[in-house]
N, C-alpha and C positions, 0 to 999 in steps of 0.2 A: 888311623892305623891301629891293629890289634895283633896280639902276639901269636895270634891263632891264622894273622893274612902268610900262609906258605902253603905249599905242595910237597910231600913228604917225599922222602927219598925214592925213586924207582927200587921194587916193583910195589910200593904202597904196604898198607896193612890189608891180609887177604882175612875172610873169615870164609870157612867153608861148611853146608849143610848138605846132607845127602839123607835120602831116601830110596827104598826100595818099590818099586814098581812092579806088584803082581802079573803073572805073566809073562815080562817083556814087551807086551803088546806096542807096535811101537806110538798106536794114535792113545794110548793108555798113557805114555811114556809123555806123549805132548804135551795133554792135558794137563797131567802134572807139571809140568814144566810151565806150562803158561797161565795156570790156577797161581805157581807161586811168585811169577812176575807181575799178577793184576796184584795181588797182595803189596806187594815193591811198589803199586803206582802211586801210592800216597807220600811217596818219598823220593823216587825218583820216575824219571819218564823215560822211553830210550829214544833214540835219534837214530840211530843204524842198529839191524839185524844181520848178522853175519852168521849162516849154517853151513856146517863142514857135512856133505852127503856121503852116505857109500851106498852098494849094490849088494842083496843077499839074493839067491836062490834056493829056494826050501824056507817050511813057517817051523820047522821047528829048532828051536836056537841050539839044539847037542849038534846037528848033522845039517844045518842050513851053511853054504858055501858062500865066499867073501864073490861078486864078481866086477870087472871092471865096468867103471859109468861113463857116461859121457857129461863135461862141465860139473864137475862136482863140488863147486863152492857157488853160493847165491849170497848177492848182497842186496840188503830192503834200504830204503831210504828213505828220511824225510822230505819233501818238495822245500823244505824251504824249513830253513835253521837260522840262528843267530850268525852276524858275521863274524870269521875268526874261527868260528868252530872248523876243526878237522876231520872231513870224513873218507877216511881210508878202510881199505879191506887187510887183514892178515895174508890171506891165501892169493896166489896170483890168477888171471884172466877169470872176474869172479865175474857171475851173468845179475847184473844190475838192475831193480826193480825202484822206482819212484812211489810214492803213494803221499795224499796229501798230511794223512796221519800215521803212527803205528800203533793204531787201536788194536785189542786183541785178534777181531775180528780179522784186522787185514794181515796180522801174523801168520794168525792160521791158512788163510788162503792162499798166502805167497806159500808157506811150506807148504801144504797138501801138494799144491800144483809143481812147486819142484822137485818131490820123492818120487811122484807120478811120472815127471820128464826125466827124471835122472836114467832111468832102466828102460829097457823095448825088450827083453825078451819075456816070454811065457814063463809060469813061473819065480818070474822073480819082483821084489817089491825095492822101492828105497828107502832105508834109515839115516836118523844124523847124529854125528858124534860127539859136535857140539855146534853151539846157537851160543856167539857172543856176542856182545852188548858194548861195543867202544868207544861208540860215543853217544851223549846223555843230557840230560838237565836232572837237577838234583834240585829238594827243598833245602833252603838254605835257614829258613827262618819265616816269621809272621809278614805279612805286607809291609809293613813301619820298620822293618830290622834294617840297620844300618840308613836308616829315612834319609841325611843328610848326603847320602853316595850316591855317585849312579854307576860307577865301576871301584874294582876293587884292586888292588897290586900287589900279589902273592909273592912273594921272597922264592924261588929256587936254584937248584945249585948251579942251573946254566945259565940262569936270568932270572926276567920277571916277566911273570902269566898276567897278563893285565886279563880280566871278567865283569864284562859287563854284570850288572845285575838287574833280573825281570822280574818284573813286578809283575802279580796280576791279583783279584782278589781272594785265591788261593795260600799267598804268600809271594816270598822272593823266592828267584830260584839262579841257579849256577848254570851252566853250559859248557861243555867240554868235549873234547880235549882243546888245548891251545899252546899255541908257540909259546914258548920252547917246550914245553911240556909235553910234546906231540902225541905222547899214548897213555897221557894220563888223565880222563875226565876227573870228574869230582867223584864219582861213585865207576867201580869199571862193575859190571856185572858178565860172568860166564857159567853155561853148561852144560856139562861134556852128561855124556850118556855111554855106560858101560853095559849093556846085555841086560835093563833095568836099573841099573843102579844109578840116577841121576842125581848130580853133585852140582851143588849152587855154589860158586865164589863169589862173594862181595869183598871187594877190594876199595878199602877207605884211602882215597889220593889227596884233598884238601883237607886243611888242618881243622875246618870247624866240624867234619864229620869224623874228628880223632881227639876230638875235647870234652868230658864229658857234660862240662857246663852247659855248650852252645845246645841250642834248640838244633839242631840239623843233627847231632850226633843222639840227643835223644828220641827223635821222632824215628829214625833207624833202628835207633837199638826197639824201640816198639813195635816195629814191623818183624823183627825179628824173631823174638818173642812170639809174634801170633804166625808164624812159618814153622816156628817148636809144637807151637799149638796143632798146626794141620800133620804134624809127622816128619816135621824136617832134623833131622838130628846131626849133633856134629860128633 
């Protein structure tokens, strides 16, 4: 037992970075966006992709018009997660894709092909507003971290998050969200996209990525760091 096994209060500690995306372009706007999640994989992985879509008409962003879509929320999934893990959508009647991993690769092809199906008229393209990340596995620490455990008992104020911990020769790692905890992974990641200006939220939900002793909050605060380095500014 360690003073750091809890889940911090809802909605967590958020840390937010934004960048400006020349142009607006919106496959510009992806890119960025998923140039700064492969940076995040050394720390954390995501287990669901959730994109909030909308419809424009017209490419240029003073005079391009909002229009209505059809199914404008996609949710990506991993085939096959930790038990216990919770994997829900924010948005209702979301159009649900399976994939065995959520490599960058299969990111991008689930969205390409949902901006594409979101719109049918002439003229017009689809954008997304945000791409959340709710549920996750996080580096927790070295392979040998907490060696004598195989789950962990987290203190929260509705109960207790029991988390298994997975080993692999990368490290340990966490998995989330879980009961009671229901929308609280160990790392939550979101972001929203304003007319170019896209904004990363990290949101520290377990205590050892809010300590800054433990190795999980240092190996984050490092990824972060090199996010400042690519033009991520807060």
């Amino acid at each position: 037992m360690s003073d750091f096994d809890y889940v911090d209060r809802f909605p967590g500690r958020t840390q937010c970075l934004s960048r400006v995306v020349e142009g607006s372009d919106i496959a510009a706007v992806t890119r960025a966006a998923l140039d700064a999640i492969d940076v995040l994989r050394s720390a954390w992985e995501p287990l669901s992709a959730e994109a909030i879509l909308f419809g424009v008409e017209g490419d240029n962003p003073w005079t391009a018009l909002p229009v209505d879509v059809a199914r404008p929320h996609r949710l990506l999934v991993k085939a096959s997660v930790d038990t216990g893990v919770l994997v829900n959508a924010v948005m209702i009647d979301p159009v649900i894709t399976t994939k065995d991993e959520l490599s960058r690769r299969a990111i991008e092809v689930w969205l390409e092909s949902a901006l594409c199906d979101v719109v049918a008229g002439d003229g017009q393209h689809g954008e997304w507003s945000q791409l959340r990340f709710d549920a996750s596995r996080a580096w927790v620490g070295p392979a040998g971290w907490r060696s004598d455990e195989a789950e962990l008992r987290l203190r929260y104020e509705a109960g207790t998050v029991v988390a298994p911990i997975e080993r692999a020769p990368s490290g340990a790692w966490l998995s989330g969200p879980r009961d009671p905890a229901s929308d609280q992974p160990p790392i939550s990641v979101r972001l929203t996209n304003q007319e170019g200006l896209v904004t990363l939220r990290l949101t520290r939900n377990y205590g050892y990525w809010l300590e800054p002793s433990e190795p999980a909050s240092q190996r984050l605060d490092e990824v972060v760091d090199r996010l400042r380095a690519m033009g991520w500014g807060e």
